[in-house]
N, CA, C, O and CB atoms as a CASP TS submission, in Angstrom:
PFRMAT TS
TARGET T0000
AUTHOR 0000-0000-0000
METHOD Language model
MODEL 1
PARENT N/A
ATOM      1  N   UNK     1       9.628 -70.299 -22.860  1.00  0.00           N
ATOM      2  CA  UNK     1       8.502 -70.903 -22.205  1.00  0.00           C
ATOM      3  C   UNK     1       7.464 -69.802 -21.934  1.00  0.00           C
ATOM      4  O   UNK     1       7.752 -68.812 -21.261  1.00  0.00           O
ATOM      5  CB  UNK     1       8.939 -71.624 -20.892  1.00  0.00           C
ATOM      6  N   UNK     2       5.952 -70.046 -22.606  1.00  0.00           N
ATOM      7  CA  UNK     2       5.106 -68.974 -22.195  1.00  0.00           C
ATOM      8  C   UNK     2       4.395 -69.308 -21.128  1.00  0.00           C
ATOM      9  O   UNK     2       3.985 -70.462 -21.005  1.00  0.00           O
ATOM     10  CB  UNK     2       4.262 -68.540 -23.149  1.00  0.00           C
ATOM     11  N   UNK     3       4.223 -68.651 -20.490  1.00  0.00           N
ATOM     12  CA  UNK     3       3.005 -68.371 -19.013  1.00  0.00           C
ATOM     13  C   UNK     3       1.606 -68.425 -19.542  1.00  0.00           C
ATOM     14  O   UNK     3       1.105 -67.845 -20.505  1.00  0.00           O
ATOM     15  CB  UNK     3       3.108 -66.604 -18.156  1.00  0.00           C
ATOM     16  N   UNK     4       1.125 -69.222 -18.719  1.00  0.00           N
ATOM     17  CA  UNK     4      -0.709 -69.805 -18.697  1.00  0.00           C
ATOM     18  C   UNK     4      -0.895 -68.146 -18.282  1.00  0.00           C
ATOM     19  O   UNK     4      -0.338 -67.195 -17.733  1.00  0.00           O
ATOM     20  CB  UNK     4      -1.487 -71.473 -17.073  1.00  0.00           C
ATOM     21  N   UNK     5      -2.283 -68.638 -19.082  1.00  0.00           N
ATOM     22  CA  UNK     5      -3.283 -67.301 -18.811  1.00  0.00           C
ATOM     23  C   UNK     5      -3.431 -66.888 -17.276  1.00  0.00           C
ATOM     24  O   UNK     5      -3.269 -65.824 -16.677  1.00  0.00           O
ATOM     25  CB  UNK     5      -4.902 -67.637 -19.360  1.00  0.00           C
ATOM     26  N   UNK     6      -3.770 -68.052 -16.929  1.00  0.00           N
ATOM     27  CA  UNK     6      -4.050 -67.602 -15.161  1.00  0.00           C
ATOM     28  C   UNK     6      -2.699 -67.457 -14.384  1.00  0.00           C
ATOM     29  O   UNK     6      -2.967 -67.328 -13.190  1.00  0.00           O
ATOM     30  CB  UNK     6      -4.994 -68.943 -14.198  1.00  0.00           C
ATOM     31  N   UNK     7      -1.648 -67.435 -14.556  1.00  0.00           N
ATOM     32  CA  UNK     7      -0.446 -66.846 -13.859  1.00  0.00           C
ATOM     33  C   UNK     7      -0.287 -65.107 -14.208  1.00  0.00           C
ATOM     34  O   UNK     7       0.019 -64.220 -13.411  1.00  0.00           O
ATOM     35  CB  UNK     7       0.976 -67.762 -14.439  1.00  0.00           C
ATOM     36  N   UNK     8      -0.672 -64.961 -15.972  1.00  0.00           N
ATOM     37  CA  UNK     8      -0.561 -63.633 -16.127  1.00  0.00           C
ATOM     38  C   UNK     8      -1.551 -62.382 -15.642  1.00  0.00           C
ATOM     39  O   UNK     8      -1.414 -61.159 -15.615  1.00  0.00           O
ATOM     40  CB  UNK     8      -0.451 -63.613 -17.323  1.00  0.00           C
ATOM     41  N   UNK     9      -2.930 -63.574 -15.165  1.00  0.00           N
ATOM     42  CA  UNK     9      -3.951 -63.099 -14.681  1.00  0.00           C
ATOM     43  C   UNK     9      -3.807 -62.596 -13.312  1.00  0.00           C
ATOM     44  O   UNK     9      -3.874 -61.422 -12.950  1.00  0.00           O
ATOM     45  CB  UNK     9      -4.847 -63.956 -14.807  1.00  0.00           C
ATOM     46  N   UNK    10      -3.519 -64.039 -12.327  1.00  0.00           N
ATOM     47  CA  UNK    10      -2.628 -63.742 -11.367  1.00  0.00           C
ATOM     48  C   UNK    10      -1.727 -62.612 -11.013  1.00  0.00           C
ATOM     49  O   UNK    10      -1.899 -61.984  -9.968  1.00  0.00           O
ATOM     50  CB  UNK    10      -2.037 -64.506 -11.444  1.00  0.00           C
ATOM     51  N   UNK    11      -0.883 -62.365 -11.754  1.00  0.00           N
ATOM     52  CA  UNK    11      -0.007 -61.249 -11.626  1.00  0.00           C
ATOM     53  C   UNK    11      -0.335 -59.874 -11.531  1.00  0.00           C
ATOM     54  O   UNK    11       0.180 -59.080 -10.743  1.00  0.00           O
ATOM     55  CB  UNK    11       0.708 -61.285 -12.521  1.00  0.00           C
ATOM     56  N   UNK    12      -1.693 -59.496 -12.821  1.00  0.00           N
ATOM     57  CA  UNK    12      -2.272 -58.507 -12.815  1.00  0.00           C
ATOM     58  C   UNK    12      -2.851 -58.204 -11.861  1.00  0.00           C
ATOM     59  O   UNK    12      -2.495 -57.278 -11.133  1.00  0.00           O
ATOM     60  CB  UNK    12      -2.838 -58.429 -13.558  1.00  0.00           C
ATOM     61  N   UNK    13      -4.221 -59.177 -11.598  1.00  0.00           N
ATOM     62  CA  UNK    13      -4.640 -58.810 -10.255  1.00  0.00           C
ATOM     63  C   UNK    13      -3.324 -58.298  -8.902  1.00  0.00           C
ATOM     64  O   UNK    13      -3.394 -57.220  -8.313  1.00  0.00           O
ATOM     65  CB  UNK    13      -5.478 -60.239  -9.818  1.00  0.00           C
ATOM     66  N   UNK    14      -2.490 -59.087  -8.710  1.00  0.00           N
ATOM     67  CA  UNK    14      -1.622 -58.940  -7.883  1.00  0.00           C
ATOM     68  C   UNK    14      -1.406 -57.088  -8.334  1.00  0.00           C
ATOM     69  O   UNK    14      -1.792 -56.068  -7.764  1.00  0.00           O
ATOM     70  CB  UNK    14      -0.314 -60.190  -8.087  1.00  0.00           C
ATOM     71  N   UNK    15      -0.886 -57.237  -9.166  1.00  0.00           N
ATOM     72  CA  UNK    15      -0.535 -55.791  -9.178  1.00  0.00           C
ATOM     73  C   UNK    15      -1.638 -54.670  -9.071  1.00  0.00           C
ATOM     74  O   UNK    15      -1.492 -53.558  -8.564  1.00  0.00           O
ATOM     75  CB  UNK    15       0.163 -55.561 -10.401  1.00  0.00           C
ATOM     76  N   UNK    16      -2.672 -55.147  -9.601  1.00  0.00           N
ATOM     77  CA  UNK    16      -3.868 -53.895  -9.496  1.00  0.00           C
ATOM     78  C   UNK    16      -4.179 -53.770  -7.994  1.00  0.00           C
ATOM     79  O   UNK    16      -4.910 -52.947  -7.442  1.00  0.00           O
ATOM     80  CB  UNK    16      -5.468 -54.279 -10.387  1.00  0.00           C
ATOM     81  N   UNK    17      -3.457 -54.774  -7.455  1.00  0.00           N
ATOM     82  CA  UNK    17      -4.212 -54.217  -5.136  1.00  0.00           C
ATOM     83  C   UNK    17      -3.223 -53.584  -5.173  1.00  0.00           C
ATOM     84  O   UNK    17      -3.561 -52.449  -4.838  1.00  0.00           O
ATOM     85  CB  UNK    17      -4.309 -55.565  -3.199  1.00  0.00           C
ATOM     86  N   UNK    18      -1.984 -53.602  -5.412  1.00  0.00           N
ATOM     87  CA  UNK    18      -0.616 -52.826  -5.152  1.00  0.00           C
ATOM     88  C   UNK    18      -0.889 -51.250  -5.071  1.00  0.00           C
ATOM     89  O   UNK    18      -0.601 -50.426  -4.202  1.00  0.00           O
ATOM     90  CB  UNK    18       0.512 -53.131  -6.430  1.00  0.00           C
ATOM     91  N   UNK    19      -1.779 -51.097  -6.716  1.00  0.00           N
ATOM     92  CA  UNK    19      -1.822 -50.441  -7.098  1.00  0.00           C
ATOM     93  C   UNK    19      -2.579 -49.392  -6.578  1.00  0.00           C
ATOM     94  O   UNK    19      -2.325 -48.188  -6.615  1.00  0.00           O
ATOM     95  CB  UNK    19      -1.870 -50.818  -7.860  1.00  0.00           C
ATOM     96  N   UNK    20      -4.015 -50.261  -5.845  1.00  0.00           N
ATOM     97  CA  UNK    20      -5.287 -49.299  -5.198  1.00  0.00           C
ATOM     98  C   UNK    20      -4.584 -48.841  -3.924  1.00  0.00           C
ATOM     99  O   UNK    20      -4.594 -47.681  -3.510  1.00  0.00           O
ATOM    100  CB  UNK    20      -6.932 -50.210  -4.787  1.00  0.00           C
ATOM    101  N   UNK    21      -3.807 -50.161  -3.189  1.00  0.00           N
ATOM    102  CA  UNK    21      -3.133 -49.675  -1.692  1.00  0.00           C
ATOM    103  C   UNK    21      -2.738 -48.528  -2.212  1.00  0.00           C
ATOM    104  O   UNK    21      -3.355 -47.621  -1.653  1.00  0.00           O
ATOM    105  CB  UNK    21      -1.817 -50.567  -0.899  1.00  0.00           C
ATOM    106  N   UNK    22      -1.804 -48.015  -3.237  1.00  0.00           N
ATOM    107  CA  UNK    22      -0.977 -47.161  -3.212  1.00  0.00           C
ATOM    108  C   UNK    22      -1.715 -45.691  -3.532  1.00  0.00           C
ATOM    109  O   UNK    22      -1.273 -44.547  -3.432  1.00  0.00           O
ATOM    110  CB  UNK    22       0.073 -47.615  -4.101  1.00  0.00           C
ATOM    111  N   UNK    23      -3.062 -46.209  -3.970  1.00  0.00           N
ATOM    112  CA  UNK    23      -4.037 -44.596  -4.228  1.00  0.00           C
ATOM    113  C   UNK    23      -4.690 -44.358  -2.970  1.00  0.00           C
ATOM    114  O   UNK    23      -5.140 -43.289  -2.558  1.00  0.00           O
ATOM    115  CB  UNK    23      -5.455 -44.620  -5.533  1.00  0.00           C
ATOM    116  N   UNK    24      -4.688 -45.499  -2.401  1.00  0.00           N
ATOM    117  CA  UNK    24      -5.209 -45.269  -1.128  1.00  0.00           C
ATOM    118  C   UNK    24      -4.432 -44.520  -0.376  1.00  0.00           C
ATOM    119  O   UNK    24      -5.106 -43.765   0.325  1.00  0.00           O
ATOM    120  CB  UNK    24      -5.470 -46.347  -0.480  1.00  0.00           C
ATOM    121  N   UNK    25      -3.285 -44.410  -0.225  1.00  0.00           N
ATOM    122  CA  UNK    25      -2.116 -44.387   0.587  1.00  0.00           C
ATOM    123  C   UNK    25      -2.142 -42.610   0.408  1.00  0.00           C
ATOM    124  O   UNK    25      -2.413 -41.731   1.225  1.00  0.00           O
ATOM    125  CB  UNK    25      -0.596 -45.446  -0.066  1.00  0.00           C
ATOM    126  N   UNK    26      -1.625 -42.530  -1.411  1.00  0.00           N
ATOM    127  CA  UNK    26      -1.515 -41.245  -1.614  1.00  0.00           C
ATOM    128  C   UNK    26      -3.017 -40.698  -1.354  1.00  0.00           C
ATOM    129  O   UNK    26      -2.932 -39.852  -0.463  1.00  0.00           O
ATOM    130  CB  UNK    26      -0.900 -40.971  -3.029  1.00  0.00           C
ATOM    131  N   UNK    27      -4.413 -40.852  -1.797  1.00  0.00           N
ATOM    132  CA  UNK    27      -5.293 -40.371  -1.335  1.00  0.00           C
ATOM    133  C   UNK    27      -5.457 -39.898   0.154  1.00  0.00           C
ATOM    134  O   UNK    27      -5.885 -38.755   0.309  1.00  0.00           O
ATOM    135  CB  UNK    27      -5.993 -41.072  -1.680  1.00  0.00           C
ATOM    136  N   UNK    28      -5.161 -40.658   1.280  1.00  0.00           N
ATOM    137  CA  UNK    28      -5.110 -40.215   2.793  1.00  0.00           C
ATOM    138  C   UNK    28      -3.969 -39.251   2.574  1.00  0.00           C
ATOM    139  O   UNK    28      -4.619 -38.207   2.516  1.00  0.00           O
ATOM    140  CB  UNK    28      -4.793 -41.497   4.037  1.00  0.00           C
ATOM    141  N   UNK    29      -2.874 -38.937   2.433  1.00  0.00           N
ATOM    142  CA  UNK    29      -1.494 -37.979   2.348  1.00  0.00           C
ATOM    143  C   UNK    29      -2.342 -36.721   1.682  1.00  0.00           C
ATOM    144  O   UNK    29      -2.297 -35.649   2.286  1.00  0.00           O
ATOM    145  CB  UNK    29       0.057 -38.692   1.174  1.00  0.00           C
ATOM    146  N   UNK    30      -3.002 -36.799   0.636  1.00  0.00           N
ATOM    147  CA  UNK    30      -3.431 -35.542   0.077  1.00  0.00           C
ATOM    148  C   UNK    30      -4.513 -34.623   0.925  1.00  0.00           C
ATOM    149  O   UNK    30      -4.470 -33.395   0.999  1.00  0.00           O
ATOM    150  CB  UNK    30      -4.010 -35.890  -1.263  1.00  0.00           C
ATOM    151  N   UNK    31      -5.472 -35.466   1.536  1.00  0.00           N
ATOM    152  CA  UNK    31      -6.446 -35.046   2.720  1.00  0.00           C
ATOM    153  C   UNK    31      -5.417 -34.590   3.827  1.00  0.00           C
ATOM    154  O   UNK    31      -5.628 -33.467   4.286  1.00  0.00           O
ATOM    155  CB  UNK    31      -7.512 -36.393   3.305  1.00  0.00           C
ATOM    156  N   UNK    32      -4.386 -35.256   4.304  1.00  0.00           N
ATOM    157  CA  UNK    32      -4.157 -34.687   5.655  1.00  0.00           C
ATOM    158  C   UNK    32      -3.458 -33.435   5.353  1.00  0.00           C
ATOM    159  O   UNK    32      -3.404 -32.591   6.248  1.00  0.00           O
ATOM    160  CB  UNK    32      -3.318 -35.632   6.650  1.00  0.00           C
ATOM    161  N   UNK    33      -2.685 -33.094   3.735  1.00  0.00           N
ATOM    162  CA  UNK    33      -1.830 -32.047   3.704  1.00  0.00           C
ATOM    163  C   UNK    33      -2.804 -31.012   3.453  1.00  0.00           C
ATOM    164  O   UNK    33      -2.565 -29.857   3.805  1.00  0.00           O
ATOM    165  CB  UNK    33      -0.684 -32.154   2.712  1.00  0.00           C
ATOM    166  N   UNK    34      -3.983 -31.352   2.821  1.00  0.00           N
ATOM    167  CA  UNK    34      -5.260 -30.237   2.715  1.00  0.00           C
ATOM    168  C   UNK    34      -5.890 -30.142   4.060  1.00  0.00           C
ATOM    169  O   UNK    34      -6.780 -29.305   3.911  1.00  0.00           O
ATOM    170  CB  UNK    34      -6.525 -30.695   1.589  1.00  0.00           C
ATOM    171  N   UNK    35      -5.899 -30.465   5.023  1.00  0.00           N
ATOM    172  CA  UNK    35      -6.507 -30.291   6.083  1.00  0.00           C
ATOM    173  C   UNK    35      -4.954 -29.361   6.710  1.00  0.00           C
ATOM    174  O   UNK    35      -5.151 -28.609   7.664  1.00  0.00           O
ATOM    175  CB  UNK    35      -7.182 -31.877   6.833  1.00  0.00           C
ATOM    176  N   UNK    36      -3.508 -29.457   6.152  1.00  0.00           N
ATOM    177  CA  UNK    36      -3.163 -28.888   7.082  1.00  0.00           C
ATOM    178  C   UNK    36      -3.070 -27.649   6.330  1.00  0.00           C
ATOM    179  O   UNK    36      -2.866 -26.642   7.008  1.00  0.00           O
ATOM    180  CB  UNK    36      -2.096 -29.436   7.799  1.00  0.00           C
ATOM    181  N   UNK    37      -3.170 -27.516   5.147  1.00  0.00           N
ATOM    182  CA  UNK    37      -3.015 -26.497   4.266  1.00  0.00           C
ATOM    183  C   UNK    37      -3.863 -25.522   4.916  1.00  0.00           C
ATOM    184  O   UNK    37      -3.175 -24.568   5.279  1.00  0.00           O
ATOM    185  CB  UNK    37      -3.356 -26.822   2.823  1.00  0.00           C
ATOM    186  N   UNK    38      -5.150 -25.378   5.220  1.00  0.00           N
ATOM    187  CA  UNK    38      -6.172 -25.111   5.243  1.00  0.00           C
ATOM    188  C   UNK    38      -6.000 -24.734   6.882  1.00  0.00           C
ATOM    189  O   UNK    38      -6.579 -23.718   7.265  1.00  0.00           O
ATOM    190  CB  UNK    38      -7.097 -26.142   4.620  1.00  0.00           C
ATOM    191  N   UNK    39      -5.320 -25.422   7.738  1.00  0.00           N
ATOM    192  CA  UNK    39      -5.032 -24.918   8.965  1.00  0.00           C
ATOM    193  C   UNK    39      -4.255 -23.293   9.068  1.00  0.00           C
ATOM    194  O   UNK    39      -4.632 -22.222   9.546  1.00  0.00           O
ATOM    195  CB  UNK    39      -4.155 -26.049   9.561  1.00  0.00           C
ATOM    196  N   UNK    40      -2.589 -23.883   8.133  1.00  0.00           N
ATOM    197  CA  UNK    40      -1.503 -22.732   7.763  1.00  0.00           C
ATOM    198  C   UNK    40      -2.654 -21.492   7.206  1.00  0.00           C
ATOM    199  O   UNK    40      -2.736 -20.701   8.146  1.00  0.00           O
ATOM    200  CB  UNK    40      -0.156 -23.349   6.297  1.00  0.00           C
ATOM    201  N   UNK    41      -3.247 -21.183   6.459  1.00  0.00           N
ATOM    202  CA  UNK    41      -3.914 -20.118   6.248  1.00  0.00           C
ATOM    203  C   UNK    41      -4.737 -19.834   6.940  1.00  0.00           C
ATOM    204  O   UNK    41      -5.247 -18.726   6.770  1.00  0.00           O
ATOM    205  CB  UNK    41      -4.312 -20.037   5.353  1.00  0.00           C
ATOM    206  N   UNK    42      -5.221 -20.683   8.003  1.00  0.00           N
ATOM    207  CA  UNK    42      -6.451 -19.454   9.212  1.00  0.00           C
ATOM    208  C   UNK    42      -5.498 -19.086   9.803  1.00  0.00           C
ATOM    209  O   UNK    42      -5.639 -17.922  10.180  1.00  0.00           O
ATOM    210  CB  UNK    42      -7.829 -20.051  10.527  1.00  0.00           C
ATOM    211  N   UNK    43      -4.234 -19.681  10.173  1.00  0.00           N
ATOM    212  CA  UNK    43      -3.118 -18.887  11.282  1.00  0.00           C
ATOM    213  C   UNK    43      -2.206 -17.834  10.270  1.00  0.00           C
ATOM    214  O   UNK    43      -1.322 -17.098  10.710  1.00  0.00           O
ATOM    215  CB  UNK    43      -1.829 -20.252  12.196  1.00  0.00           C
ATOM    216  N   UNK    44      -2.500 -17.894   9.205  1.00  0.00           N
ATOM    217  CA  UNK    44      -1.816 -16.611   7.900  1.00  0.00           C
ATOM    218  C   UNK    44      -2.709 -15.661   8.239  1.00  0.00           C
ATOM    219  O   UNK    44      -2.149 -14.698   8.763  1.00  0.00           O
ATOM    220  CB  UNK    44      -1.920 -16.940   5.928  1.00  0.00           C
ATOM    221  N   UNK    45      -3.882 -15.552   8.146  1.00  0.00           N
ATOM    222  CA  UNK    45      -4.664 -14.830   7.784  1.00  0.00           C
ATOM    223  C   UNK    45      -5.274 -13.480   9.458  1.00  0.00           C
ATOM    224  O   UNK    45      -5.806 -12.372   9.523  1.00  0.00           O
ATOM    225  CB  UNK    45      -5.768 -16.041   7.032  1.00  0.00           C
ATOM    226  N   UNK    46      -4.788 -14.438  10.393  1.00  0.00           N
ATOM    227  CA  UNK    46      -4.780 -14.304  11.697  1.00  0.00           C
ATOM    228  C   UNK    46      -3.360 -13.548  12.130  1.00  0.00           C
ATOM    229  O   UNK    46      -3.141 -12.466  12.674  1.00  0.00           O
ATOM    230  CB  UNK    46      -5.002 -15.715  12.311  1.00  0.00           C
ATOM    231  N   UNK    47      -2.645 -14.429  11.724  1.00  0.00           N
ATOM    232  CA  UNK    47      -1.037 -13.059  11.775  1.00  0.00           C
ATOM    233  C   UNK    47      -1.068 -11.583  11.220  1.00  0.00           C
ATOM    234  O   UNK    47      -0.653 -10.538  11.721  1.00  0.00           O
ATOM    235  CB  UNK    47       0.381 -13.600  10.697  1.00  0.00           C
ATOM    236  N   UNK    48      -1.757 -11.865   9.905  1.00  0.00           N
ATOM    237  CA  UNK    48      -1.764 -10.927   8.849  1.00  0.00           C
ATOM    238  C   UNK    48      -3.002  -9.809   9.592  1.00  0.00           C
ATOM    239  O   UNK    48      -2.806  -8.618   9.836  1.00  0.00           O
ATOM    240  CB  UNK    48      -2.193 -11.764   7.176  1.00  0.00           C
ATOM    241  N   UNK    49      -4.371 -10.636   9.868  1.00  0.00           N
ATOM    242  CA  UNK    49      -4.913  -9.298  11.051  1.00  0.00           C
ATOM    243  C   UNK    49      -4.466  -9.105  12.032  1.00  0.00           C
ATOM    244  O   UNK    49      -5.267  -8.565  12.795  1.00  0.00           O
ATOM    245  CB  UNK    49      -6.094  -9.260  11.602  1.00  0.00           C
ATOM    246  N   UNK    50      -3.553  -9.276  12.426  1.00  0.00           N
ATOM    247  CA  UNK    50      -3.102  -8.640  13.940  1.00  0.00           C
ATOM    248  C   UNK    50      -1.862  -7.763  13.388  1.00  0.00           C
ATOM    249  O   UNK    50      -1.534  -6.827  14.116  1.00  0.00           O
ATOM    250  CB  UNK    50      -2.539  -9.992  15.328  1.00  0.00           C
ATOM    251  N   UNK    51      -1.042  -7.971  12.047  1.00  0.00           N
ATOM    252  CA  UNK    51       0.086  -7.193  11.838  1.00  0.00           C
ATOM    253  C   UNK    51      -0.998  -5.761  11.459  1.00  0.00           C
ATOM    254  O   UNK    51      -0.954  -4.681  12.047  1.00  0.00           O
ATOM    255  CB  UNK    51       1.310  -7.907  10.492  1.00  0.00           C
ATOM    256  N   UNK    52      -1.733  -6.053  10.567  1.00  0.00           N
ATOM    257  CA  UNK    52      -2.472  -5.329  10.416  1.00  0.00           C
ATOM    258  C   UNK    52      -3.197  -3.940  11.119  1.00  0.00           C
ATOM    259  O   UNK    52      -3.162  -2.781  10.706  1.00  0.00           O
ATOM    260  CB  UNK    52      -2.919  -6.035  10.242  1.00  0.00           C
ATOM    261  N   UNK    53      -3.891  -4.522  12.386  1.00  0.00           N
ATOM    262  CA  UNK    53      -4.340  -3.707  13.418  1.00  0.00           C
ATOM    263  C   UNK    53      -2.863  -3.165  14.201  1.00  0.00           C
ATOM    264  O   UNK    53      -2.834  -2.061  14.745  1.00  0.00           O
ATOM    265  CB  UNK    53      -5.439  -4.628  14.423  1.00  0.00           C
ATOM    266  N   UNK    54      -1.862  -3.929  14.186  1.00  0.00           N
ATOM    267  CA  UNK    54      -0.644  -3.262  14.790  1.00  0.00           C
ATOM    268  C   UNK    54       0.061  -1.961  13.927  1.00  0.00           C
ATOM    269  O   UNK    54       0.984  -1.338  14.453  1.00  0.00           O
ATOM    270  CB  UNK    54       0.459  -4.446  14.950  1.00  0.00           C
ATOM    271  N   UNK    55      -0.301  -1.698  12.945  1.00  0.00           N
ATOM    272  CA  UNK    55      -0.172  -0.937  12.145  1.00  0.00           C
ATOM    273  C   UNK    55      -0.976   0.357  11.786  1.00  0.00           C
ATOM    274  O   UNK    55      -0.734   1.154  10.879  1.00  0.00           O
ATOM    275  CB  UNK    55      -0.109  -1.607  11.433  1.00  0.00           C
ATOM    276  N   UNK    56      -2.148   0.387  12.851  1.00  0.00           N
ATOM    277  CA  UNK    56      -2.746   1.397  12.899  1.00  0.00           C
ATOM    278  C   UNK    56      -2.249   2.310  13.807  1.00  0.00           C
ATOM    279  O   UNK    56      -1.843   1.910  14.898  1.00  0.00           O
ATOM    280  CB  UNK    56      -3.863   1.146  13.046  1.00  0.00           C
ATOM    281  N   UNK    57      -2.225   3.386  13.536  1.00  0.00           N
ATOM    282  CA  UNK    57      -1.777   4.769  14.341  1.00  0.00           C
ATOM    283  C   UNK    57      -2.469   5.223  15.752  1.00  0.00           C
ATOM    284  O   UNK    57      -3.560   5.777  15.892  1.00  0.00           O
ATOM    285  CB  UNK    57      -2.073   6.004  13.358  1.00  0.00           C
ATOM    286  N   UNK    58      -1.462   4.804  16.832  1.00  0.00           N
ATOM    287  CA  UNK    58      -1.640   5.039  18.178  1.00  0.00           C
ATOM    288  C   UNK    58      -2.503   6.393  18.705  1.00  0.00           C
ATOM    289  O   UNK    58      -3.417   6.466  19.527  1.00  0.00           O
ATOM    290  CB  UNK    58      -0.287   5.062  18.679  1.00  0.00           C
ATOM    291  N   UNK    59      -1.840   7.429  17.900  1.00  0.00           N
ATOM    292  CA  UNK    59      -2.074   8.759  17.685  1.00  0.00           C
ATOM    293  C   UNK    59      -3.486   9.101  17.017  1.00  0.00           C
ATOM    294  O   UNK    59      -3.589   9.438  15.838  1.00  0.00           O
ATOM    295  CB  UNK    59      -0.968   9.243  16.877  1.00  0.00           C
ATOM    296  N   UNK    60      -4.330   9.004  17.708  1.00  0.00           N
ATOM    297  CA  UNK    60      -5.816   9.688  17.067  1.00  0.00           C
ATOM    298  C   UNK    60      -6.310  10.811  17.023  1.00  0.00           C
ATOM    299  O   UNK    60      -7.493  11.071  16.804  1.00  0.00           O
ATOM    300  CB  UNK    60      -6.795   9.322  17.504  1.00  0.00           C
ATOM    301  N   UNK    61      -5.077  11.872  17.313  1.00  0.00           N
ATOM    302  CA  UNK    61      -5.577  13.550  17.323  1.00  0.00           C
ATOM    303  C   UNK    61      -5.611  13.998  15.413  1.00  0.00           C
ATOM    304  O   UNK    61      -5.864  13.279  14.446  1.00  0.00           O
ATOM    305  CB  UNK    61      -3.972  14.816  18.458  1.00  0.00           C
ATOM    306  N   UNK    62      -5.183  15.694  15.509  1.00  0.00           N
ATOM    307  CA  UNK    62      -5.469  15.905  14.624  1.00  0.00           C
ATOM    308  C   UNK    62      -4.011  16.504  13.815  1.00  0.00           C
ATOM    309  O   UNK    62      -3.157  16.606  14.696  1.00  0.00           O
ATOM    310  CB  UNK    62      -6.630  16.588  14.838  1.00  0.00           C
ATOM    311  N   UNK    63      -3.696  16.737  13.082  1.00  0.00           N
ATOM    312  CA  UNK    63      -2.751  17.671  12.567  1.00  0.00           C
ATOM    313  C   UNK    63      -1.977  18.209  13.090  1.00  0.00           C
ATOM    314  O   UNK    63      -0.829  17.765  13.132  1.00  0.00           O
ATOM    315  CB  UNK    63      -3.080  18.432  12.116  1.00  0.00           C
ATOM    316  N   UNK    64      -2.282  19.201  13.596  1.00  0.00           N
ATOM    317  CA  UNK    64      -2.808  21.027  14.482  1.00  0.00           C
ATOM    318  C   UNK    64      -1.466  20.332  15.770  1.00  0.00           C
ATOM    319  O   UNK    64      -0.356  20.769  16.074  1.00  0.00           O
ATOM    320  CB  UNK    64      -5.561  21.354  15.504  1.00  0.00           C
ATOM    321  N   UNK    65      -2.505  18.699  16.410  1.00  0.00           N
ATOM    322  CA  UNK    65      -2.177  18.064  18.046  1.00  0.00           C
ATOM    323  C   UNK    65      -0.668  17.677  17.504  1.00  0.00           C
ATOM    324  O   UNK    65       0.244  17.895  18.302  1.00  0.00           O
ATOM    325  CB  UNK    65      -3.376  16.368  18.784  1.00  0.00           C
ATOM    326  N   UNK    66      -0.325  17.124  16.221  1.00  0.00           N
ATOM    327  CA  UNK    66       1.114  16.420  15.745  1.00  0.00           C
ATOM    328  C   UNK    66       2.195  17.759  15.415  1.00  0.00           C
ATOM    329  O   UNK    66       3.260  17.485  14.861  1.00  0.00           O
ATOM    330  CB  UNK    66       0.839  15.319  14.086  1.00  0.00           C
ATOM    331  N   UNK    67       1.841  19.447  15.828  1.00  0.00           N
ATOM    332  CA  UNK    67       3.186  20.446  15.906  1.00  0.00           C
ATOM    333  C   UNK    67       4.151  20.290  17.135  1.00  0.00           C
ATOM    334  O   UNK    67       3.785  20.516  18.289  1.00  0.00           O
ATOM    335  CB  UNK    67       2.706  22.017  15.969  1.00  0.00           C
ATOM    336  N   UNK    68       5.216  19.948  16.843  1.00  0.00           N
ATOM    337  CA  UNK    68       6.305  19.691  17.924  1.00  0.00           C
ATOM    338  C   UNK    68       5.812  21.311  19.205  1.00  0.00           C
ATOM    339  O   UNK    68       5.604  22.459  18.812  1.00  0.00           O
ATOM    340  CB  UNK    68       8.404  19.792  16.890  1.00  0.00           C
ATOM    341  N   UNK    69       5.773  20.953  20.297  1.00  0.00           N
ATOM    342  CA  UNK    69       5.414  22.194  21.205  1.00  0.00           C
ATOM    343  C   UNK    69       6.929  23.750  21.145  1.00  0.00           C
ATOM    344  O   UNK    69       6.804  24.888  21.597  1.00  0.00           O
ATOM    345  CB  UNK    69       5.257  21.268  23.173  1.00  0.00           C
ATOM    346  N   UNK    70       7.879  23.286  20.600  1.00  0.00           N
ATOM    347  CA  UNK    70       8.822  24.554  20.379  1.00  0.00           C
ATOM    348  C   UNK    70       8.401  25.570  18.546  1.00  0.00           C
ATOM    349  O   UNK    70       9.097  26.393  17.951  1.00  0.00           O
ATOM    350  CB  UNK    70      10.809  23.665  20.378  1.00  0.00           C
ATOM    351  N   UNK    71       7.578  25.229  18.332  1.00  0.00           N
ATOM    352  CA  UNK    71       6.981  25.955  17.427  1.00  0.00           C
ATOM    353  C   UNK    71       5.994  26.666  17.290  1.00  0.00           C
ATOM    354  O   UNK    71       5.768  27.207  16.207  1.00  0.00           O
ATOM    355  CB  UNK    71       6.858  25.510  16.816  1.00  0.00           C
TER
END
């Protein structure tokens, strides 16, 4: 038994909203993981300058100031 045009029509349409909900769906998921993506790297980039500046040398004399005093 074949199916009338407008049931197969029917169906398609049916499936093509399925289809947009579902770009819709994944479209919002891709924005919020890029918005958080985009969060994770100002707080990367913010760790990374502070490891950074923690890594600079306390000690601002000269050479000469770094001889142990029994020498």
């Amino acid at each position: 038994m074949s199916r009338s045009a407008d049931d197969r029509l029917i169906e398609l349409e049916t499936r093509m909203t399925w289809q947009e909900d579902a770009l819709n769906v994944l479209g919002a998921e891709i924005q919020r993981q890029q918005r958080l993506i985009e969060q994770l790297e100002q707080r990367l980039k913010a760790l990374g300058d502070r490891l950074t500046a923690a890594d600079e040398p306390v000690f601002r004399g000269t050479a000469r100031d770094e001889i142990p005093p029994h020498w």
